[in-house]
N, C-alpha and C positions, 0 to 999 in steps of 0.2 A: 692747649688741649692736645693728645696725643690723637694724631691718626693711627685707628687700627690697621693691620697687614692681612690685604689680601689672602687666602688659604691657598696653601701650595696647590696644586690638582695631583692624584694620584699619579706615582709613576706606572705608566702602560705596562712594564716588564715585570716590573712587581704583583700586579693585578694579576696578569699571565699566568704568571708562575702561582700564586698562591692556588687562583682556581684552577689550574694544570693540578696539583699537589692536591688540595682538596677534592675533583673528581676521581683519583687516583687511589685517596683511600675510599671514597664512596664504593667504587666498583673492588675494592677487597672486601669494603664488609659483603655488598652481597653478594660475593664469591662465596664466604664461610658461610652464607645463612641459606642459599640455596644448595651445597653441597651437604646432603644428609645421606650419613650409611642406609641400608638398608639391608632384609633379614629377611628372607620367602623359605616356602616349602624345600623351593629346590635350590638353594643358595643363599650367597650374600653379596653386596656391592657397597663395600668401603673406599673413602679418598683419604689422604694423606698429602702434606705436604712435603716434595722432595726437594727444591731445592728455592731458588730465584729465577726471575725473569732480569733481563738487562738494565729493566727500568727500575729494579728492587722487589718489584710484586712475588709474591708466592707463586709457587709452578706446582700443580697439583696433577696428582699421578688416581686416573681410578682402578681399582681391581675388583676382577667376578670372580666367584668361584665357587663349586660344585658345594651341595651340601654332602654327608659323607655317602651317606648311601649311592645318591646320585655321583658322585664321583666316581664307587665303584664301580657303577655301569657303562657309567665312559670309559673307565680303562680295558675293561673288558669288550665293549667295542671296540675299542682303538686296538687291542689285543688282535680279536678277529679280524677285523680288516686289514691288518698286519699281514699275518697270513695269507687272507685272499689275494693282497697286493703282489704278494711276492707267487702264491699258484699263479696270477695273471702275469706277471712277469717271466713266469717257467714255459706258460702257455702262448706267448708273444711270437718268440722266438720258432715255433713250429704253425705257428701261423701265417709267419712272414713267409716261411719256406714254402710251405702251403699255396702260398695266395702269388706267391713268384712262376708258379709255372702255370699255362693254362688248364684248362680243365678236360679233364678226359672222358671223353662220353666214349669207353668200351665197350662192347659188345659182349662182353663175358656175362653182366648180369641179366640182359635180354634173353642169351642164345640159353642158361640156366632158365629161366621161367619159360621159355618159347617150348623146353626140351618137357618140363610139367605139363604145359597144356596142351600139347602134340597126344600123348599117352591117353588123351581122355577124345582128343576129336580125330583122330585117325581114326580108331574103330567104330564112331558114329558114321561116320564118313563114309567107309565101309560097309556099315549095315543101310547104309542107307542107296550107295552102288547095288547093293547085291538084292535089296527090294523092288528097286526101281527095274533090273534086270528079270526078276520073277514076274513081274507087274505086265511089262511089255511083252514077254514070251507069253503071258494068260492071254493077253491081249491081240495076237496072231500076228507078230512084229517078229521079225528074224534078224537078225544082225548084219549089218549093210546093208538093210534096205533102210529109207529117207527117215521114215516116223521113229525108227529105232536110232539113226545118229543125231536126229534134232534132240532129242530125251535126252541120251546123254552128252551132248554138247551143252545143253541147259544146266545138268546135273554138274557138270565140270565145273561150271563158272560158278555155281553154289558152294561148291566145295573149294575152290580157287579164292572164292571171297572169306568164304571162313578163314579161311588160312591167313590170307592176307589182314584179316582184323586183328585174328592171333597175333602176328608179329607185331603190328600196329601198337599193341597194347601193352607186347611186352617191352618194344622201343620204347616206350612212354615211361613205363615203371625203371627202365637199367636207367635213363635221364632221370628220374626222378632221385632214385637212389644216389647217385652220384651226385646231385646237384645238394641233397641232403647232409652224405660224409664232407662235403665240402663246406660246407655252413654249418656243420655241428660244432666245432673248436670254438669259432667265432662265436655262437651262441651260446653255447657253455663258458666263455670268456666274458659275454656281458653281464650274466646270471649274476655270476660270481662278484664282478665286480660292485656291483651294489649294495647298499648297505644302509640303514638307518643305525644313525647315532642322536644319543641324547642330544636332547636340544641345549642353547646356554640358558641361564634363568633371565628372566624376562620381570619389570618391577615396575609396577605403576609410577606413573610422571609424578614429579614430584611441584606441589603447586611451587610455582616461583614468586620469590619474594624480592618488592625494587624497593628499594630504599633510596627515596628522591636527593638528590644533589643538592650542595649549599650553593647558593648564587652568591658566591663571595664577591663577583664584581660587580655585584647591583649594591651589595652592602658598601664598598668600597663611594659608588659613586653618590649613594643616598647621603653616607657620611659628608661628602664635598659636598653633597646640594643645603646641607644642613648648615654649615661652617661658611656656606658663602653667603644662604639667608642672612645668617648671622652680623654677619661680615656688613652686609648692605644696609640691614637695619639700622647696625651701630653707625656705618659713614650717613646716611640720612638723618638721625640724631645730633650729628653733629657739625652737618652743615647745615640743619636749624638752630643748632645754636647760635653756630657763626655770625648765620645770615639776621637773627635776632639781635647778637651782640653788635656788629655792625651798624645795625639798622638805628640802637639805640641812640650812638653818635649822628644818627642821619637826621632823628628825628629832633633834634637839638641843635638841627641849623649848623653841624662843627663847632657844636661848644665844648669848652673844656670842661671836664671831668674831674670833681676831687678825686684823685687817685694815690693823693700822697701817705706813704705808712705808716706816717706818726696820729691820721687819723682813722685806722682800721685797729679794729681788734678780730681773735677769732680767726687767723688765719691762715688758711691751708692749702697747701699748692695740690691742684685740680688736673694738671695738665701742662699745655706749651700749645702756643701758639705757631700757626706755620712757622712764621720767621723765628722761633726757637725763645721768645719770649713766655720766661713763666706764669702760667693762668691760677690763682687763686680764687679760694672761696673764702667770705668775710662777711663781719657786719661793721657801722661806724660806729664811732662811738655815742654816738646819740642816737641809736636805733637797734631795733632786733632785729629789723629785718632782714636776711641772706640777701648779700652782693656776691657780682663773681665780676672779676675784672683782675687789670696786672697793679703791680706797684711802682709809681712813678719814679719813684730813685732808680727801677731798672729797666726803664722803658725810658731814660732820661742818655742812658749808656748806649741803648742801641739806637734812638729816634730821637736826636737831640732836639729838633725843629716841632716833633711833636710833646713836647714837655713846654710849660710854664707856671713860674710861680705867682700867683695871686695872696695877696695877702700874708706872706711869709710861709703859703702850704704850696705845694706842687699839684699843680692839673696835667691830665693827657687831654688830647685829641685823638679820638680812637678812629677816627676814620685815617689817621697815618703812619698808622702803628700793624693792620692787618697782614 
């Protein structure tokens, strides 16, 4: 009888590479199935394939782009701001010059408002000496006497303080102003540079689709657990046969066995035996029953000691023949 062969085991590199290969187109399909154009108010966002990746995968390129209307107004911003760019640019240049030298708090625009609000309080000032003067003479005060220089020593410092706010005020306003033409380029420079521009379009997510991976190395190994089942059932089949065939010489005390061909009919070679002795299936000639055993004119070739003729027919001994 034939011993079956073992099943090879998958080679490791093979297995590798297949499921390498097989994941590999997995994640292109759902490269193409999650990559869908799309089509909005304000645009569109198509992909395309441009070229290869190293590995061979597709290299995919996306593009946005204005719908037309809305393109128009992008160019025309990008138009305007053009422009501004370039006034900020013109405007830079006299700023830096500007902002390189310190700052000059002159007195030209003071001594100009001090010169306005002098014309209106000098002659308050004034009338208000020459009251105070009628006021003290009704009064029976003369001029160097005590009550008459306290008065106007008072009146002075009134009028010394007016004066002094005046200037105070107009200091305040020439700094103000200067501090002003100094920060107006600068401020007119940030104005300018601002700018709203259309937005880009913007497109809802798009649900993502997985498309699950083949487990080619599970199938690879199910295949071996299948073929070795296989494999084990068949050698247990038939080392109960063996162990049967054997056993039947056992149970015969190592009797001999008609085994000789001239009294088989029906006969069909079944197999081999370890030792390379052919196993046959047969019936005698005086029976229907199915035998399986060898035939002693070849089991006489290889096992001479187990061959004897009785009778003019040849027997084995099968327990010397295994």
């Amino acid at each position: 009888m034939n011993s079956p062969s073992a099943p090879k085991p998958p080679d490791p590199r093979v297995v590798a590479e297949a499921q390498t290969k097989s994941n590999k187109e997995t994640a292109v399909a759902n490269a193409y199935l999650n990559r869908i154009d799309q089509t909005g108010p304000t645009g569109t966002s198509t992909y395309e394939v441009v070229g290869t990746n190293p590995d061979g995968t597709p290299k995919f390129a996306q593009t946005t782009a204005f719908s037309a209307p809305v393109q128009g107004l992008f160019d025309s911003s990008m138009a305007m701001n053009k422009g501004i760019a370039d006034t900020g640019v013109q405007q830079i240049a006299g700023i830096q010059q500007q902002y390189a030298k310190p700052l000059d708090l002159n007195t030209e625009v003071e001594n100009r408002i001090a010169q306005f609000q002098s014309a209106r309080l000098d002659p308050s000032l004034q009338q208000q000496d020459e009251a105070l003067r009628n006021r003290l003479t009704n009064q029976g005060f003369r001029e160097g006497t005590e009550g008459w220089d306290r008065a106007m020593i008072r009146q002075g410092q009134i009028a010394n303080d007016a004066r002094n706010s005046m200037w105070l005020g107009a200091r305040q306003q020439g700094v103000n102003e200067a501090m002003l033409q100094r920060q107006q380029p600068l401020a007119e420079f940030n104005a300018i540079r601002t700018g709203a521009m259309p937005q880009m379009p913007t497109f809802t997510g798009v649900p993502q689709t997985q498309q699950a991976g083949t487990n080619i190395a599970g199938i690879y190994s199910d295949n071996y657990n299948q073929q070795m089942q296989a494999y084990n059932a068949e050698m247990a089949s038939n080392n109960a046969f063996m162990g049967g065939l054997m056993g039947l010489g056992g149970t015969l005390g190592g009797a001999w066995l008609r085994s000789d061909a001239r009294l088989k009919r029906d006969i069909q070679r079944i197999g081999s035996l370890a030792s390379g002795l052919p196993l046959y299936a047969y019936r005698y000639l005086w029976s229907d029953a199915p035998q399986i055993g060898v035939m002693a004119q070849e089991a006489r070739e290889l096992f001479p000691d187990a061959v004897r003729e009785f009778d003019g027919f040849l027997a084995v001994d099968y327990s010397r023949i295994g």
